[in-house]
N, C-alpha and C positions, 0 to 999 in steps of 0.2 A: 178092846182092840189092841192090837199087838201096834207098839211105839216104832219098833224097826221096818215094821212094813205096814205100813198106811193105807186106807184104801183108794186108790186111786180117783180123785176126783172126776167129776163128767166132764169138765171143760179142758182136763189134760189127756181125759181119753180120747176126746173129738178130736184135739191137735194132731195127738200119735194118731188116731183113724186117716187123719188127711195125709198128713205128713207118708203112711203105708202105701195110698193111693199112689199121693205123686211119683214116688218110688216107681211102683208097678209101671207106672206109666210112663218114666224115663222124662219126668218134668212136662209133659203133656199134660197141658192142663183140660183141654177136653176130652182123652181119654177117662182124666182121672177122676172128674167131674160124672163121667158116666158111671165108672165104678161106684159112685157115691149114690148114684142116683138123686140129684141135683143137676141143676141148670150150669152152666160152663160161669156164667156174671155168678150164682151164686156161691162159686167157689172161689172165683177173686176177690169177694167181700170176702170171705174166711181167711185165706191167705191174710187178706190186709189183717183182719180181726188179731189173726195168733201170732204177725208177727213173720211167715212163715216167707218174703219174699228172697231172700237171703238163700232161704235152703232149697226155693224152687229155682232159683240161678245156678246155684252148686251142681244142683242136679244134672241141669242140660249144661252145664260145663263139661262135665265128668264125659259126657257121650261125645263130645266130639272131639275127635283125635283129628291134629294138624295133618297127618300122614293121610287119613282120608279127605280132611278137607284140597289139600296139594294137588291131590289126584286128578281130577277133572283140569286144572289148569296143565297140568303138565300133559294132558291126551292132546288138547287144543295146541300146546306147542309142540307137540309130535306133529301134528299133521298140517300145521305150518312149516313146520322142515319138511317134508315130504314133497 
């Protein structure tokens, strides 16, 4: 077996598989769950398992933009001045 690339173990393929899910899924854990085809609880024991809560917060960080969170508050003060 070649030293520089290793075969990838099964328990670090599973990670990177969840880890693709979550991705797709924009931190939706039950989308991602379904992608996996798994139950929604059995993909929170994996997350906890790999470690992975960290990257599933980064994730749905990344998606919300202050600029649209603003937005609704500022139509409601629109139509309070009005």
């Amino acid at each position: 077996m070649d030293e520089e690339a290793p075969f990838e173990t099964l328990e670090n393929a599973v990670r990177r598989h969840i880890m693709d899910a979550l991705v797709l899924a924009r931190g939706n854990q039950r989308q991602a769950a379904a992608l996996l085809g798994v139950t929604r609880w059995k993909l929170a024991r994996m997350i906890t398992r790999f470690e992975l809560r960290e990257f599933v917060d980064g994730i749905r960080g990344v998606d919300q933009h202050p600029a649209e969170e603003a937005a609704p508050e500022a139509s409601i003060a629109d139509q309070h001045a009005r």
